[in-house]
Every structure is written in structure tokens, then in C-alpha cells.
N, C-alpha and C positions, 0 to 999 in steps of 0.2 A: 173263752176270752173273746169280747168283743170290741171295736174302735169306739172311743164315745163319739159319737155325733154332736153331740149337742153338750156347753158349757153351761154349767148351771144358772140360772136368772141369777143369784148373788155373785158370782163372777163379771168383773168389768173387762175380761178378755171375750173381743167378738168372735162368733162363732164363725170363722171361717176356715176352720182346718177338722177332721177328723182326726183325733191326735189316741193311739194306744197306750195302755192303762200301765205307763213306764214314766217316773220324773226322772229324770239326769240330770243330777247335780257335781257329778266328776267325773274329767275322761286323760288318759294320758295313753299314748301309744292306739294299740289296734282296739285300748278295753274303755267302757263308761260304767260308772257306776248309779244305780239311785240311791231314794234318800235314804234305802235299808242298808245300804253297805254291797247291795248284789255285786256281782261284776258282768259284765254282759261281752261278749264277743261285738264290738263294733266292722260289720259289715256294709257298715252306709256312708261311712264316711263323711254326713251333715250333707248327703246325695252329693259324693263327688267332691266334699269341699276342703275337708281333712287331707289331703295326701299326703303329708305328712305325718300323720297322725293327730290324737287330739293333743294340745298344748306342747309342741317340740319344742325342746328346749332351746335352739337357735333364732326362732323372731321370741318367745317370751321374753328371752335379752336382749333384743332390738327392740320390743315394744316397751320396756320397763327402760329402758336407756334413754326413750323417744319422750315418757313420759314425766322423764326430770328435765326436759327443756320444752319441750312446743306440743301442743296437741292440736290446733287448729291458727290456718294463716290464709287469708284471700287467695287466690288466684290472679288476686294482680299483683302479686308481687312473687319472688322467684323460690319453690321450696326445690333443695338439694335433692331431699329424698325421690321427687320426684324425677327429675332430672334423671338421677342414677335410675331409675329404676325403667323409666324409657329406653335411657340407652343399651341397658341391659336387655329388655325387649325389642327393642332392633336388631341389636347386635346375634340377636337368636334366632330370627325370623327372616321375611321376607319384606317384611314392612319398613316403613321410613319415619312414621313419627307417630306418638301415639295420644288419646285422649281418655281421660282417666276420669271415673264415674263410681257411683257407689255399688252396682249390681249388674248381676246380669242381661236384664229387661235391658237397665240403661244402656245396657254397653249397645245391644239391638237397634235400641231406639235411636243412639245416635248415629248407629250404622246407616239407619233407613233413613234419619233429616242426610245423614253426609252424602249420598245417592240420589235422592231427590234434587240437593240444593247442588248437585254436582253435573247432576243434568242438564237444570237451569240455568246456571249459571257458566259452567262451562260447555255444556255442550248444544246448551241452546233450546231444550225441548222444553213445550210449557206444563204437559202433565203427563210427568214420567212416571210408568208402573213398573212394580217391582215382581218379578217368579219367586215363588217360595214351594213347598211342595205336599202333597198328602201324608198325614200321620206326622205332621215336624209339629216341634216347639220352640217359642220362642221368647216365653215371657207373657206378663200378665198387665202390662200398661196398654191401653187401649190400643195404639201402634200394635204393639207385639203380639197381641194376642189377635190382631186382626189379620197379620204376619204368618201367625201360626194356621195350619192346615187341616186342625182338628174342630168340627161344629160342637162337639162337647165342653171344650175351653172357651167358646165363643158365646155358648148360652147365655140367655139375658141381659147380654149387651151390644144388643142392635140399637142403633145404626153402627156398623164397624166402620171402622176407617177405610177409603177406598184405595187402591190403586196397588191393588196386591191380585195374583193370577196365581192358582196352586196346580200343580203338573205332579202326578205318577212319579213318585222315587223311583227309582232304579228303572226305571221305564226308556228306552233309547229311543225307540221310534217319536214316544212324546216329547223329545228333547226338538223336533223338527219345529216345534210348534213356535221357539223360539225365532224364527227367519222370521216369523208373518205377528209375532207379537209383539217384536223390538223394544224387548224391556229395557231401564237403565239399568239395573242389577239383577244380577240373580244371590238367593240368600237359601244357604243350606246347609245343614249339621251332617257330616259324614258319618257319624253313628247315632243314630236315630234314638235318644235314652227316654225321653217319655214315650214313644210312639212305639215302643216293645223292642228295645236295643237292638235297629235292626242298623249292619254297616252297610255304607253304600258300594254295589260293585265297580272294580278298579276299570274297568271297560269304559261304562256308566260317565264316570268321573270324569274321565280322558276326556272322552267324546263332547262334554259338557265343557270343559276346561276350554279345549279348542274351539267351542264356537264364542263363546265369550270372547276367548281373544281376536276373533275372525268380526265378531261383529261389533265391538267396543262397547261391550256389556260389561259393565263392573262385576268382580266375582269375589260375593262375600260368604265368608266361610263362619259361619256361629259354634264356636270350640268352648260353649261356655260351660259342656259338661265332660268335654275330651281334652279338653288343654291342662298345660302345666304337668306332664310327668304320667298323666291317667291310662294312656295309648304305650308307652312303651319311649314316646320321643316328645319331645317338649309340646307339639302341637300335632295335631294328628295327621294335618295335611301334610304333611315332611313324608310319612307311609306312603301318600297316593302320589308322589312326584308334579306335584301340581305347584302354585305361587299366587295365592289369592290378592287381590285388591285389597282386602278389608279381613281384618282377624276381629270376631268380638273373644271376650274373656270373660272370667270372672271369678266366681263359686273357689277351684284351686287357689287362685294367686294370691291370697292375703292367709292362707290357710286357716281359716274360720274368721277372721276379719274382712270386714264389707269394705269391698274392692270390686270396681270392676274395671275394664278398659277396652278402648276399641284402638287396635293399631291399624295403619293405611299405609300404602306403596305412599311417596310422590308427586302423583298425579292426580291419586283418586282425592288426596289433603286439600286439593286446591278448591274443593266445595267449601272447605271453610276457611275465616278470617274474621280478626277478633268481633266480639259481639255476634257471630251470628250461631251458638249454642256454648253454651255453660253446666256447670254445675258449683251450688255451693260447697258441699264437703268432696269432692270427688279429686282426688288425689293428696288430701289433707298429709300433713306429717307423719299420723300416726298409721294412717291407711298404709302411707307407699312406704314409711318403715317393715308393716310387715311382708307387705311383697317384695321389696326388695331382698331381706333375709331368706324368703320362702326360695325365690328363681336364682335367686344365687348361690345356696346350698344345693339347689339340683345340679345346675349347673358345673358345678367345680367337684360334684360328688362322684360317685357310681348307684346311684338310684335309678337314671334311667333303667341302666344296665338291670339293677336289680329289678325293676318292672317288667322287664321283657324276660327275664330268665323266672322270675318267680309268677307271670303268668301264663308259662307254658306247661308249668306244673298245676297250677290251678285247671287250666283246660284238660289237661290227663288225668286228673283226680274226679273233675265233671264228668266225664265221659266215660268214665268206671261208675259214676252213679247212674250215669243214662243206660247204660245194659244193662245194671240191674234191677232198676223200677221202669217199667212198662211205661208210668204216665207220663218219663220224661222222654219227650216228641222231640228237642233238638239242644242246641247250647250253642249259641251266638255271641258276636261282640268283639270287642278289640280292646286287645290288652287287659286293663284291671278294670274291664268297664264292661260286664257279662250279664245274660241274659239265659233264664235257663225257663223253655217253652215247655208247659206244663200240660195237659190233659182234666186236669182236677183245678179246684179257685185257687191262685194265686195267692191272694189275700188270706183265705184261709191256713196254706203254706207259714205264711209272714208271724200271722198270728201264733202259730202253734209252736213258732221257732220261737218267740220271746217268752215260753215259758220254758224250753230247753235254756235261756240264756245269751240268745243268740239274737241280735239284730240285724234284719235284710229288709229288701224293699218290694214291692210289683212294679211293675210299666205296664199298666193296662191286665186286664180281666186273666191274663193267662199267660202269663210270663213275670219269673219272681228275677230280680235286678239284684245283681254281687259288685257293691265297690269298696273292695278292702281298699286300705291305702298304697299308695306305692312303697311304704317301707315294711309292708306285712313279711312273715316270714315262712319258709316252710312251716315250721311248729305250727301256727296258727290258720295254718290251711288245712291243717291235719284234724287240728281242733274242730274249727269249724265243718269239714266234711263230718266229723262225728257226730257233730249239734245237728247237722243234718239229718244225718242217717237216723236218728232217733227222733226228730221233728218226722218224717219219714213215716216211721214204723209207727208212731203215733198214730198217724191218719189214716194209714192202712187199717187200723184195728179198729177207727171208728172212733176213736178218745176224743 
């Protein structure tokens, strides 16, 4: 089994994705089906986006409820849902108001104008740069990916945007570097999901935390693939005892509906004031219907709870496969957001699990990425360690 590469010249879908030889036409809970009726173990969660699983039946009745009165209303005039759905995002965070967007990129994107224009504007500097750091990601709009600290996501589209500095994750000593580079922000993902699910150490974090606030660097934190329920707590920075300036979102919060949102402390807001960034659909009715249902069913549930209890069972179930196959070298991550470092191609891995039934991902050449949802269950961790174990003996035997 191999990814196709390339969409056939009678297809008007452009070729930019490598997509494996699976349609998914139905998904409910941890499972998707194609168009033969298969059923497949959903371990990808649409990368992180499902946590809930596919189609919960709590936003499908907020989105079907949303959709017999309003599906789309300006931004100049006032949507409830959204309203609710901010202050729900406040009230859970560390932030003070928030800015709602269709995606992830965006949520970045306006991370990085709200830094820029924050600098200038309030603090006066004429061309403020932004730390970002080696192996992160951040999105695929010129911004973001210029943001991002990887030259493989960068290829082909030079000139990048300027005013971005990348520093040594987990690196302390390179944190110095910030005294004599006087960014306006710094911007970082505390578990690293394209860059080979790596977390950032709690030391690290501190240390970085503290000169931020020592030297009036904005500290934005990119949770667009740790946030909402994924880490064990609504946002992942809540773990590292930290209080960032700036949250982006996205992928969880609509639970497969295009959402995304940047929230901000107070201070770091007063970069903006109307007209100076927008979006047309970003925060529409039906969007912040389904995030509203999604954060609010965490919220008022026991999911986190179940995220943290059922991924410590997941990491003891991993690490009964890592003693017994050699080529698995480690098993990282946080919470339902795992990374299991491999010896042998990753890809290969991926591949040979979707004919066991099973769907995972990679993050880079040698590390396969596990994001059940947050409401997977034992049973299904059992399941899936078996699709394993037989994805597994497969490879060993050369098949």
C-alpha cells in the first residue's frame, strides 16, 4: 500500500496533499467508515480536531438548531453565539477578550499582526521581531509558515516574511539570546506535534516565562494542536504554571467545524481597534454554535478527568509495546497527544496499520503521532494496541 501522490489529470482537486488509498464517508465516536461499509479505528482525530469524537451528538444539536435560524451575519453587528462563546473562553483561561477566525494559520496570523501592531502602536518600536523556535509549526499562510522554524515547510516560497528569529527549543542557554534580541513576542507550541511530538521541558518554560515578563516581551503560546481537552486540561499551558499574553486555537474548538480564535490578556488587545484586522466568516453563527457546545460540554463534563485517567493508560499500554519491539527507541507527548519514536519508516508504520483497520499519523520520517479523542475509552485502547501489535508483526515478517 502506497500514498498517492498525485490526483489524477481528470480530477479538478489540486494536487497538494498525498492522501492514502481510504474515502471516509462516515465517522461517529472513536470509528470512520469508507464507502465499502469498512470501519476503521480513528486515531487521528482529523490531526487533533475531533475530540470529541467524530459527529457528538451535543454541537450536531446546536448545529441543526443554529441552522433553522441564522447561518451567516457581518461582524458589524452583534452574534450571541459569539459573545457566549468568548466569555466561556475567558472565563477558562487567562485571557481577556478574544478574536475568532476560521483556522488555525489565522488564529497565528493574527497573533503575529496583534504583536507587531502592539509594538508599534503601544510600545512604540518601528520594526518589531518576533522568536519563534527550531522544529515548530505554525501554519501555512505566508506569515505562519515564515513563523514556522522548519526550511522544509518554507520551500519555494521565498522571499519569507521578515522579522521572525528561530532559537533551539528546549535549549536554556539560547534563551539568553533574548537580552540582546529584544523581541516583541515570543511564539511557541509547548508540544511540538509536527516537529515529532516533542514537549517542551518545565525548567525551559520557566525560565523563558520569566524573562518575558522581565523584559516586556509579549508571550504567545500556539495551542492549535494541544488545546481544548487534548493535554489532560483545557489548554496545555495550565500543566506548565505559566499565563501567556496571547492563546492561538483552533482544529479542537468547533470539533470538526472551521473555527479558529486568538485570545489576549488586556494589554497585549490594545494592539487592536476596529478596522485595524478582520475576518469575514470568523466567528459566524454557526461556527461559534459549534464551539460553543464543544467547550461547554468539556467544561461542565468529566472529560478532562477522563483525558488524564485514560492517558495514563494509554502511556502504560505504550510502553509494554516498547519492551517488546526493539525498534521502538521512546514514547513522548502529553496527554492524548503521543508520539511513539520509531527505528524503522514511520510512514511505513501508518501505511501498514490502515490495512489492519486502524488509522494514525507520522510527525516527521520517524516518529508515528496517536490522537485518540478525549472521550476514547479503555476498550478502544485495547483495540487499537492489537491493530498495533499486528500492524507490528506485519513489518517484522517483511509483508
Amino acid at each position: 500500500m502506497s500514498i498517492n501522490n498525485s490526483i489524477s489529470l481528470a480530477s479538478p482537486v489540486m494536487a497538494t496533499y498525498s492522501r492514502f488509498p481510504v474515502t471516509v464517508v462516515k465517522g461517529k465516536g472513536s470509528y470512520v467508515w469508507d464507502e465499502k461499509g469498512t470501519q476503521y479505528l480513528d486515531f487521528t482525530s482529523g490531526i487533533a480536531t475531533c475530540n470529541l469524537g467524530h459527529v457528538p451528538d451535543v454541537v450536531k444539536e446546536a448545529l441543526e438548531e443554529q441552522l433553522q435560524n441564522l447561518w451567516h451575519c457581518s461582524n458589524l453587528y452583534n452574534i450571541p453565539n459569539q459573545q457566549q462563546l468568548a466569555a466561556i473562553l475567558t472565563d477558562n483561561s487567562c485571557g481577556d477578550q478574544v478574536f475568532f477566525c476560521n483556522s488555525g494559520a489565522e488564529a497565528n496570523e493574527a497573533a503575529i499582526k496583534l504583536a507587531r501592531r502592539y509594538a508599534n502602536k503601544v510600545k512604540g518600536k518601528e520594526s518589531p521581531e518576533i522568536v519563534t523556535f527550531q522544529q515548530s509549526f505554525h501554519g501555512r499562510t505566508l506569515a505562519t509558515l515564515s513563523a514556522t522554524g522548519q526550511e522544509k515547510i518554507q520551500q519555494g516560497f521565498l522571499p519569507l516574511v521578515s522579522g521572525f528569529n528561530y532559537l533551539p527549543f528546549n535549549d536554556e542557554e539560547a534563551l539568553e539570546l533574548l537580552y540582546t534580541l529584544e523581541p516583541a513576542a515570543v511564539l511557541l507550541e509547548l508540544v511540538q506535534g509536527e516537529g515529532g511530538v516533542i514537549p517542551a521541558n518545565q525548567e525551559w518554560v520557566s525560565k523563558l516565562a520569566k524573562i518575558c515578563q522581565e523584559r516586556e516581551i509579549l508571550l504567545m503560546v500556539d495551542e492549535i494542536q494541544t488545546g481544548i481537552g487534548r493535554t489532560g486540561t483545557l489548554f496545555a499551558y495550565e500543566q506548565y504554571g505559566i499565563e501567556p499574553d496571547v492563546i492561538s486555537i483552533a482544529k479542537g474548538l468547533g470539533s470538526g467545524f472551521p473555527i479558529g480564535a486568538m485570545i489576549a490578556k488586556e494589554e497585549a488587545a490594545k494592539g487592536f481597534d476596529p478596522g485595524s484586522h478582520g475576518s469575514t466568516f470568523g466567528g459566524n453563527p454557526l461556527a461559534t454554535a459549534a464551539g460553543l457546545a464543544t467547550v461547554t460540554h468539556i467544561t461542565e463534563s468529566n472529560l478532562l478527568n477522563n483525558a488524564n485517567e485514560i492517558s495514563g493508560y494509554l502511556d502504560k499500554k505504550l510502553q509494554e509495546l516498547k519492551e517488546k519491539y526493539s525498534f521502538i527507541k521512546d514514547i513522548r507527548g502529553l496527554g492524548l497527544l503521543k508520539g511513539m519514536v520509531v527505528e524503522t519508516n514511520a510512514l511505513g508504520i501508518v501505511q501498514k496499520a490502515i490495512e489492519n483497520h486502524l488509522l494514525i499519523l507520522t510527525a516527521g520520517p520517524n516518529v508515528v503521532r496517536i490522537l485518540p479523542p478525549i472521550t476514547v475509552t479503555k476498550e478502544e485502547i485495547n483495540e487499537f494496541i492489537k491493530a498495533l501489535e499486528i500492524t507490528f508483526q506485519g513489518i517484522e515478517k517483511g509483508e
